[in-house]
PyMOL commands that place a pseudoatom at each C-alpha (Angstrom):
pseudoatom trace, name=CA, resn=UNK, resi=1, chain=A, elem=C, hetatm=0, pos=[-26.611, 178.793, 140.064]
pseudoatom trace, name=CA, resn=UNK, resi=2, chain=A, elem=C, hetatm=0, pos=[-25.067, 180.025, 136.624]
pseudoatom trace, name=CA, resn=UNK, resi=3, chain=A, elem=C, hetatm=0, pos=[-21.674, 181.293, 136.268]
pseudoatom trace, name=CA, resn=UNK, resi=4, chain=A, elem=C, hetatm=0, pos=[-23.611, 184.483, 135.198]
pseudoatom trace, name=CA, resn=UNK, resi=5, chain=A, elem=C, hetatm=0, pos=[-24.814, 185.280, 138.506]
pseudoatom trace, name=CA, resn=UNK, resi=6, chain=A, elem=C, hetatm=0, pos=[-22.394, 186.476, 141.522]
pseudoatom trace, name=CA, resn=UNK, resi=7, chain=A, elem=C, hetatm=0, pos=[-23.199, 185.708, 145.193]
pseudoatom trace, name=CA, resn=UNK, resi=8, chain=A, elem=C, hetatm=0, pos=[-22.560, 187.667, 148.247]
pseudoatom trace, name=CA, resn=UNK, resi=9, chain=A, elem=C, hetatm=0, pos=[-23.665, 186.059, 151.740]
pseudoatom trace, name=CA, resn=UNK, resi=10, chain=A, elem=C, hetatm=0, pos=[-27.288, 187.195, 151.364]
pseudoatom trace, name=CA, resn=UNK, resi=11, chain=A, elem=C, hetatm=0, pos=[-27.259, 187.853, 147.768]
pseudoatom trace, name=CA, resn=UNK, resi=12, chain=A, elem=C, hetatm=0, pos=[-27.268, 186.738, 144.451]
pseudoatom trace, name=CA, resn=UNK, resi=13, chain=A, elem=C, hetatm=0, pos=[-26.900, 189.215, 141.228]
pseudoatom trace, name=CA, resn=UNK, resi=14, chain=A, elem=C, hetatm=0, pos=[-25.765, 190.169, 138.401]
pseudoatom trace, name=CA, resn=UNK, resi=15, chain=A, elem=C, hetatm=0, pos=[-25.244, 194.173, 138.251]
pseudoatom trace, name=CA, resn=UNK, resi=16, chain=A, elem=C, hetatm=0, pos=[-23.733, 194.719, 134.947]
pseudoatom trace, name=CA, resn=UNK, resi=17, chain=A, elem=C, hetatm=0, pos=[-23.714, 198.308, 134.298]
pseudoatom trace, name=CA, resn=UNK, resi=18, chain=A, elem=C, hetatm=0, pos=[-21.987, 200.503, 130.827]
pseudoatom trace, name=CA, resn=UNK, resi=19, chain=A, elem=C, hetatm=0, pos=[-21.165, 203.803, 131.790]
pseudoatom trace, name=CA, resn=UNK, resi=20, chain=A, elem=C, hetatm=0, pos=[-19.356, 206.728, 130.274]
pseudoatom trace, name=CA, resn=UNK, resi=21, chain=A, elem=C, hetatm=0, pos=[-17.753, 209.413, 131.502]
pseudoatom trace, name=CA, resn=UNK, resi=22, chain=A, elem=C, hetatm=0, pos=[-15.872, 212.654, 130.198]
pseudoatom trace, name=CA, resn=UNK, resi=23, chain=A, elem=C, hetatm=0, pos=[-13.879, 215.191, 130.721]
pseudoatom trace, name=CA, resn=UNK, resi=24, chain=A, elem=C, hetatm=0, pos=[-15.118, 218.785, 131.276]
pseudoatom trace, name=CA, resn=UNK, resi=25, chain=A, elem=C, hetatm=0, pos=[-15.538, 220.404, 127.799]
pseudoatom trace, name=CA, resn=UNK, resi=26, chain=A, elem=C, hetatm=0, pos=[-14.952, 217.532, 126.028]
pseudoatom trace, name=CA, resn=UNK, resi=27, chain=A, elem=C, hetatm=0, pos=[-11.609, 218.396, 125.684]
pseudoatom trace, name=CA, resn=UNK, resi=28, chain=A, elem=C, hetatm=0, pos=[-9.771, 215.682, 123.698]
pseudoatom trace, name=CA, resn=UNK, resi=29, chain=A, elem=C, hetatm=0, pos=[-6.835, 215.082, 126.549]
pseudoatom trace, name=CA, resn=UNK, resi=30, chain=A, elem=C, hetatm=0, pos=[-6.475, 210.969, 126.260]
pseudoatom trace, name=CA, resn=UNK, resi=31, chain=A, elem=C, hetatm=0, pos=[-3.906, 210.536, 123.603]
pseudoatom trace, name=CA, resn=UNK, resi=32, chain=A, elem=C, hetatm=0, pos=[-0.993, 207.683, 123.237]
pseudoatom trace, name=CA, resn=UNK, resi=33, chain=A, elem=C, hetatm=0, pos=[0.414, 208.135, 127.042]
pseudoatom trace, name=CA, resn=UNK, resi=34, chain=A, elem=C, hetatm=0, pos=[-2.341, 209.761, 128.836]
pseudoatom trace, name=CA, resn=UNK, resi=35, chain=A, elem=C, hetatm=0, pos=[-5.011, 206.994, 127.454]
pseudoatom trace, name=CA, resn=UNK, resi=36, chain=A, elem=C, hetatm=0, pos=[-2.799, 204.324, 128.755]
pseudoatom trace, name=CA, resn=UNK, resi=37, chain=A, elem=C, hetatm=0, pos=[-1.893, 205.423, 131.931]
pseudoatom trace, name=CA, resn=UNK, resi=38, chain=A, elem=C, hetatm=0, pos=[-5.895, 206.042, 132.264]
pseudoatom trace, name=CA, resn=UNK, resi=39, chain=A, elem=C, hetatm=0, pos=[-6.529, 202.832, 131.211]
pseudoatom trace, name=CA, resn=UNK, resi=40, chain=A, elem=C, hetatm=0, pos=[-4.111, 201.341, 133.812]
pseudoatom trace, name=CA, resn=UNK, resi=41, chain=A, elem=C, hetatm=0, pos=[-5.392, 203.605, 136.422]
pseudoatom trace, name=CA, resn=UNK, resi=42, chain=A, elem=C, hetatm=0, pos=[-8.746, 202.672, 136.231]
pseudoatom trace, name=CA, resn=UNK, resi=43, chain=A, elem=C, hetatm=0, pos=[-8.304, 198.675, 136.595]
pseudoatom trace, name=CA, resn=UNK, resi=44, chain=A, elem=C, hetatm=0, pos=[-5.994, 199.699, 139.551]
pseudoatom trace, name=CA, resn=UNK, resi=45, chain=A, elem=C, hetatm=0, pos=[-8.576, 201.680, 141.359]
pseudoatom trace, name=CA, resn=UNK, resi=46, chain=A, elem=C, hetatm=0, pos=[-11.527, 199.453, 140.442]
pseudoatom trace, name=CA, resn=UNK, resi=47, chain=A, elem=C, hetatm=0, pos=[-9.359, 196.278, 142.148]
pseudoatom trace, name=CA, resn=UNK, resi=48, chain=A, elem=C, hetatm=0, pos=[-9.095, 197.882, 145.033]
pseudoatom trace, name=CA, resn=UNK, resi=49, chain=A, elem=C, hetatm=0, pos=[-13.281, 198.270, 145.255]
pseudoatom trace, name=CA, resn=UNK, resi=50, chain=A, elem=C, hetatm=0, pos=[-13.989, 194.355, 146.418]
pseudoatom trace, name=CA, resn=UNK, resi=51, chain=A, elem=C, hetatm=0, pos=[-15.697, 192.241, 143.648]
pseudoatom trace, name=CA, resn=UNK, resi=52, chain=A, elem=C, hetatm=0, pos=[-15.825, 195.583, 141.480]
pseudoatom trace, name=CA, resn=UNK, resi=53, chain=A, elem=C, hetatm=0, pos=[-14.826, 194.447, 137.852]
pseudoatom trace, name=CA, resn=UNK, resi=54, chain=A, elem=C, hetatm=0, pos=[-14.456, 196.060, 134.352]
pseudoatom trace, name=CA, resn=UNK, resi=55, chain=A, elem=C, hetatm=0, pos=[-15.717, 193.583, 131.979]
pseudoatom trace, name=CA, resn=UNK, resi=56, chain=A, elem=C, hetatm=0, pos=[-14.988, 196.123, 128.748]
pseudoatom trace, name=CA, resn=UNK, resi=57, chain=A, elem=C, hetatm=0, pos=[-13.029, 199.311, 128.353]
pseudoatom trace, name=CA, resn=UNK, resi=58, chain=A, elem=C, hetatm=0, pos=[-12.867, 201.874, 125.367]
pseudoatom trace, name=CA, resn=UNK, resi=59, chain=A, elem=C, hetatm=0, pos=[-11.333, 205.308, 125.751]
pseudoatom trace, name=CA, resn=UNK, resi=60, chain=A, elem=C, hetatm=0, pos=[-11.362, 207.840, 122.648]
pseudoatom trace, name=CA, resn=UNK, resi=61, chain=A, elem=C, hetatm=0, pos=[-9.931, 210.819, 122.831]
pseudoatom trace, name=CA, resn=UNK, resi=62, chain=A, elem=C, hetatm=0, pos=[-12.645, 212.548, 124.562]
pseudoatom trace, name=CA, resn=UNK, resi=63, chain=A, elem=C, hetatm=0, pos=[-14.234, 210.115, 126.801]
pseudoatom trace, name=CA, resn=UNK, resi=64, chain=A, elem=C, hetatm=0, pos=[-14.378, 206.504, 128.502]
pseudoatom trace, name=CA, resn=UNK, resi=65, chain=A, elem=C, hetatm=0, pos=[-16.667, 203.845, 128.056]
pseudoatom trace, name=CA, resn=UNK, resi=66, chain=A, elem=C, hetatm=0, pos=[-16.654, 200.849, 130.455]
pseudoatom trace, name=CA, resn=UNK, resi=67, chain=A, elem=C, hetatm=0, pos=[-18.890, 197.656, 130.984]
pseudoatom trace, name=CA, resn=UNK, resi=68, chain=A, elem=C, hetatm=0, pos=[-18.490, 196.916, 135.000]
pseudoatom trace, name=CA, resn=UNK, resi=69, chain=A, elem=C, hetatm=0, pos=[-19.950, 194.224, 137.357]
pseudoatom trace, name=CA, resn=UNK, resi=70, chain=A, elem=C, hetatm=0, pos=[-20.451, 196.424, 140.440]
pseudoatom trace, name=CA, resn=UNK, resi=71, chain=A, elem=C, hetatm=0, pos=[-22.014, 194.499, 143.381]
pseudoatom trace, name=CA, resn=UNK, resi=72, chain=A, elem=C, hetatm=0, pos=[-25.356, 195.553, 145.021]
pseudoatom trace, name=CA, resn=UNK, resi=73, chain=A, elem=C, hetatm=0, pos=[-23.559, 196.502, 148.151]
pseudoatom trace, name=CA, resn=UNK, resi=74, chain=A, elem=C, hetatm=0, pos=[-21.714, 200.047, 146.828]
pseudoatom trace, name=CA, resn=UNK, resi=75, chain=A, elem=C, hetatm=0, pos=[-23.712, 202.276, 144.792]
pseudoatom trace, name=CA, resn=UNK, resi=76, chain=A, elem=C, hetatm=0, pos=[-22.933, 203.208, 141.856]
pseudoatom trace, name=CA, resn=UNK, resi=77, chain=A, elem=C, hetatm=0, pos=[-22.270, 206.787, 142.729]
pseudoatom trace, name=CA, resn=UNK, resi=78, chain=A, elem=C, hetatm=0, pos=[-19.802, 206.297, 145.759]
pseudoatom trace, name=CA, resn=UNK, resi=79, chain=A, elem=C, hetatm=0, pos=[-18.069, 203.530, 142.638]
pseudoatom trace, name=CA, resn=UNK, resi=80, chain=A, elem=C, hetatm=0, pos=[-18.218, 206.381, 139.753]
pseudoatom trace, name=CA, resn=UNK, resi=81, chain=A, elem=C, hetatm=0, pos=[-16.970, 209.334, 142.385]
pseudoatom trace, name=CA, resn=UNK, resi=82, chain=A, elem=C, hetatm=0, pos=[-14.364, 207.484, 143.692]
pseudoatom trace, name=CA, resn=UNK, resi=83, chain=A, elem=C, hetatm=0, pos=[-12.872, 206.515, 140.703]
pseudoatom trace, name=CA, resn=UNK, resi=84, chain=A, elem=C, hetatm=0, pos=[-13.659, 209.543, 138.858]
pseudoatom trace, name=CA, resn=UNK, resi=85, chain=A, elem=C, hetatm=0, pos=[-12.055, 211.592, 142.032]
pseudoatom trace, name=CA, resn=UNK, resi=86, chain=A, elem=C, hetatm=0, pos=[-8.728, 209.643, 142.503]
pseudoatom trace, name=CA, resn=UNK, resi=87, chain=A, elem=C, hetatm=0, pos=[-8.209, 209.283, 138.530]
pseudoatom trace, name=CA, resn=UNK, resi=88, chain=A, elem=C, hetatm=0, pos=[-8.382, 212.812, 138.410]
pseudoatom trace, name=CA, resn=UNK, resi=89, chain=A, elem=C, hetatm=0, pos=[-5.843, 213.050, 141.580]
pseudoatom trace, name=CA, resn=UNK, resi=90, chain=A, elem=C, hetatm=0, pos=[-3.308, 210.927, 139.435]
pseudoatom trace, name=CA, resn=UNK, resi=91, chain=A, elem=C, hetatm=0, pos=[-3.852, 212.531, 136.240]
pseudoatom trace, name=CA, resn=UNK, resi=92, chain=A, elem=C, hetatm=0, pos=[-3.022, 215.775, 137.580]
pseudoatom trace, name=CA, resn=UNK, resi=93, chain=A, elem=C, hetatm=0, pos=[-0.300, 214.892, 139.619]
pseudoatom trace, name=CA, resn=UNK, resi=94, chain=A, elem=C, hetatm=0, pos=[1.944, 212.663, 136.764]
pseudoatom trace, name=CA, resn=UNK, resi=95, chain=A, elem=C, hetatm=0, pos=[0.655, 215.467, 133.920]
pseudoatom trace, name=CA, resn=UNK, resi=96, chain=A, elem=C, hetatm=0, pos=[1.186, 219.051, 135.447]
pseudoatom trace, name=CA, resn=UNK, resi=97, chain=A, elem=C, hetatm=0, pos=[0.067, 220.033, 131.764]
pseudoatom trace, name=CA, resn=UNK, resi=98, chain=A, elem=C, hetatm=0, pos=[-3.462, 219.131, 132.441]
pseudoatom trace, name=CA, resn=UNK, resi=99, chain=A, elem=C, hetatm=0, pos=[-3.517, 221.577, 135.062]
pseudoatom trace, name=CA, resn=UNK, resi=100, chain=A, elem=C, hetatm=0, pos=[-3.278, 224.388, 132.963]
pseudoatom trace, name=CA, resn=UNK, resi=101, chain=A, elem=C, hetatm=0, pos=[-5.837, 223.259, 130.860]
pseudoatom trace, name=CA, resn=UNK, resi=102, chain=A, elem=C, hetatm=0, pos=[-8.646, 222.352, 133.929]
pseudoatom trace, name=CA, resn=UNK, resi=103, chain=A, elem=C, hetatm=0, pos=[-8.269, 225.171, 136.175]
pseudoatom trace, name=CA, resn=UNK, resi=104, chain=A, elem=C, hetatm=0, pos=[-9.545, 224.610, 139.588]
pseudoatom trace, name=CA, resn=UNK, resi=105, chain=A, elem=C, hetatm=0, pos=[-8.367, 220.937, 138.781]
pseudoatom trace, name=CA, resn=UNK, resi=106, chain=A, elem=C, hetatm=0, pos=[-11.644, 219.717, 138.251]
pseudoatom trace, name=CA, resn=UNK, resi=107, chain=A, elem=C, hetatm=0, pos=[-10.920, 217.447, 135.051]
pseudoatom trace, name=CA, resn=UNK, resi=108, chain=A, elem=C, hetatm=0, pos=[-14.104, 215.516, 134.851]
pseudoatom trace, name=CA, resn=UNK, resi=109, chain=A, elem=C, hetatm=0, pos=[-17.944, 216.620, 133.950]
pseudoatom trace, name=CA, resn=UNK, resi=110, chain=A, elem=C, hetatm=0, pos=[-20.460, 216.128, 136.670]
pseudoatom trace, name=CA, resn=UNK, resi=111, chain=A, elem=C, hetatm=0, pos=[-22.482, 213.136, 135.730]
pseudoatom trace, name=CA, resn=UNK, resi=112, chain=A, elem=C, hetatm=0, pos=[-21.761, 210.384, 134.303]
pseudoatom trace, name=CA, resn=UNK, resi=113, chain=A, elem=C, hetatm=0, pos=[-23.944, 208.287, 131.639]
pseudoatom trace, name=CA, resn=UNK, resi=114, chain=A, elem=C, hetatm=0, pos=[-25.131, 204.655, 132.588]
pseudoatom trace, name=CA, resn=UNK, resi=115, chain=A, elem=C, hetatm=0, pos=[-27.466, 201.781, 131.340]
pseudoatom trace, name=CA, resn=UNK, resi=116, chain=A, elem=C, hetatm=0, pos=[-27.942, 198.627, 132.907]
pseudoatom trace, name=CA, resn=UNK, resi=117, chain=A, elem=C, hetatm=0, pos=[-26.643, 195.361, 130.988]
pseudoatom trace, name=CA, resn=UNK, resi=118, chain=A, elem=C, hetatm=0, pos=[-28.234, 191.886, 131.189]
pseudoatom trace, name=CA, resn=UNK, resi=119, chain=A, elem=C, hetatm=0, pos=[-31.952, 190.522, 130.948]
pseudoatom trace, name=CA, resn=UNK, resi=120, chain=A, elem=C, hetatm=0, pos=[-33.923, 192.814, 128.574]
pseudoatom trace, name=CA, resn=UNK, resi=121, chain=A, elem=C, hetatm=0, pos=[-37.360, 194.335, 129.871]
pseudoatom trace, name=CA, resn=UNK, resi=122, chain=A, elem=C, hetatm=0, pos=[-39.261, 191.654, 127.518]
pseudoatom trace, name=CA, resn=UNK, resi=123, chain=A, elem=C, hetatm=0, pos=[-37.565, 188.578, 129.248]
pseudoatom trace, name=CA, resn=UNK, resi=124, chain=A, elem=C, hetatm=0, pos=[-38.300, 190.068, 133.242]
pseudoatom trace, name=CA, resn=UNK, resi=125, chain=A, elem=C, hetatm=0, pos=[-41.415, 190.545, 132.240]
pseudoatom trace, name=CA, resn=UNK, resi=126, chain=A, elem=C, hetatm=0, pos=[-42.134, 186.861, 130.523]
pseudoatom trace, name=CA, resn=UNK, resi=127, chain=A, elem=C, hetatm=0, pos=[-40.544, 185.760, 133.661]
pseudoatom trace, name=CA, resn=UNK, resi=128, chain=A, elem=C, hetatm=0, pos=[-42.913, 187.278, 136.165]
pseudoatom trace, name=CA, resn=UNK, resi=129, chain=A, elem=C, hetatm=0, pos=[-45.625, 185.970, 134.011]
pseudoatom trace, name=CA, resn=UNK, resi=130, chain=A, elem=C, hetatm=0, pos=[-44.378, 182.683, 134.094]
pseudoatom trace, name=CA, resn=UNK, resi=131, chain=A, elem=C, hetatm=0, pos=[-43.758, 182.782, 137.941]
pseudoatom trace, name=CA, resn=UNK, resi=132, chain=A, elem=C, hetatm=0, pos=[-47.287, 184.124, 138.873]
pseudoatom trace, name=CA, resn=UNK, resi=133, chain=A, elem=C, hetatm=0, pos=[-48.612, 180.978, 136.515]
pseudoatom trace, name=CA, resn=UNK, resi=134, chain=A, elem=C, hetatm=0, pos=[-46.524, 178.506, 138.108]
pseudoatom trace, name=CA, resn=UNK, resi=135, chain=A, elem=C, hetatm=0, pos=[-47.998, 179.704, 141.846]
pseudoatom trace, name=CA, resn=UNK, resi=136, chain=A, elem=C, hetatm=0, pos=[-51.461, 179.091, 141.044]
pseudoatom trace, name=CA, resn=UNK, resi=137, chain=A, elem=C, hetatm=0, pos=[-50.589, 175.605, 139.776]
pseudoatom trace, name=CA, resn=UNK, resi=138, chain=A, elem=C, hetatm=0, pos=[-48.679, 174.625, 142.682]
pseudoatom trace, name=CA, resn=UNK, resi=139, chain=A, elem=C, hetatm=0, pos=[-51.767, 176.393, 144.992]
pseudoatom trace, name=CA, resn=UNK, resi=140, chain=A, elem=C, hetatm=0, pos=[-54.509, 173.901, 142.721]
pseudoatom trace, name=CA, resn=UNK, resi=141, chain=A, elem=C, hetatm=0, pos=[-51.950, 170.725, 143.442]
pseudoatom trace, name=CA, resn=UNK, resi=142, chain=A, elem=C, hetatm=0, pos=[-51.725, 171.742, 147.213]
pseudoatom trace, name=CA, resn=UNK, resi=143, chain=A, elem=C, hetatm=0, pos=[-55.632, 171.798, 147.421]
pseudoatom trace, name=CA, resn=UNK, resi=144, chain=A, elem=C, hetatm=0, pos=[-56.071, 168.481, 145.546]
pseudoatom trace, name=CA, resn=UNK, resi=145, chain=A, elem=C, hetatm=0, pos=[-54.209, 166.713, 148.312]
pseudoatom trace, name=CA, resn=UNK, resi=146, chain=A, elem=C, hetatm=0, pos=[-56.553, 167.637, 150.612]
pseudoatom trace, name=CA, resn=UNK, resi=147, chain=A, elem=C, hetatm=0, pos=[-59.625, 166.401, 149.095]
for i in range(1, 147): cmd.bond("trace and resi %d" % i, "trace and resi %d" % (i + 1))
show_as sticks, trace
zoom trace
């Protein structure tokens, strides 16, 4: 097994995802101190997910990107609203200011936007090929040995 894959007891992956998120209205709220207590939120929360990682992280001023190795066993909605709910929770609580601004205290939009990352669609597909070829080979060697 390659470093690139992960293994669980029944598992092995790799479930690279890039996702961004923003705040409602696209208001531009992560500047010098909120962007870096954001960014130090966010690797807190995501260590305390088991085996969730962020492999990349960009914030601009009006949203987040992040690259993350999320297992198969959460999905990645219960991943994006918990960190999306208890980011929000701290936000609000060390900058009252934000408040004001995101009445209701709802800070972030709905959704969320994500891709997967790793093998491209040509490669899985090559792959299959390659697999189904490789079983008929191994069916004509079988045979052969009983002739």
């Amino acid at each position: 097994m390659s470093k690139r894959f992960k293994k669980l007891s029944h598992t092995i992956y790799e479930c690279k995802y890039h996702i961004v998120i923003c705040p409602k209205y696209r208001f531009r709220i992560f500047t010098d101190e909120i962007a870096e207590y954001t960014r130090q939120q966010t690797y807190i929360l995501c260590s305390q997910k088991e085996l969730v990682e962020i492999l990349e992280f960009n914030i601009q001023k009006d949203h987040i990107h992040m690259v993350m190795w999320i297992p198969p066993k959460y999905s990645i909605s219960s991943v994006m609203g918990f960190l999306k709910g208890k980011l929000s929770l701290r936000l609000f609580q060390r900058y009252e200011q934000l408040g004001k601004r995101y009445w209701e205290r709802h800070l972030w939009v709905r959704g969320y936007c994500l891709s997967t990352v790793g093998l491209n669609e040509q490669q899985i597909r090559e792959y299959v090929k390659w697999q189904k070829n490789r079983e008929k080979e191994i069916k004509k060697k079988q045979l052969n040995l009983f002739k």
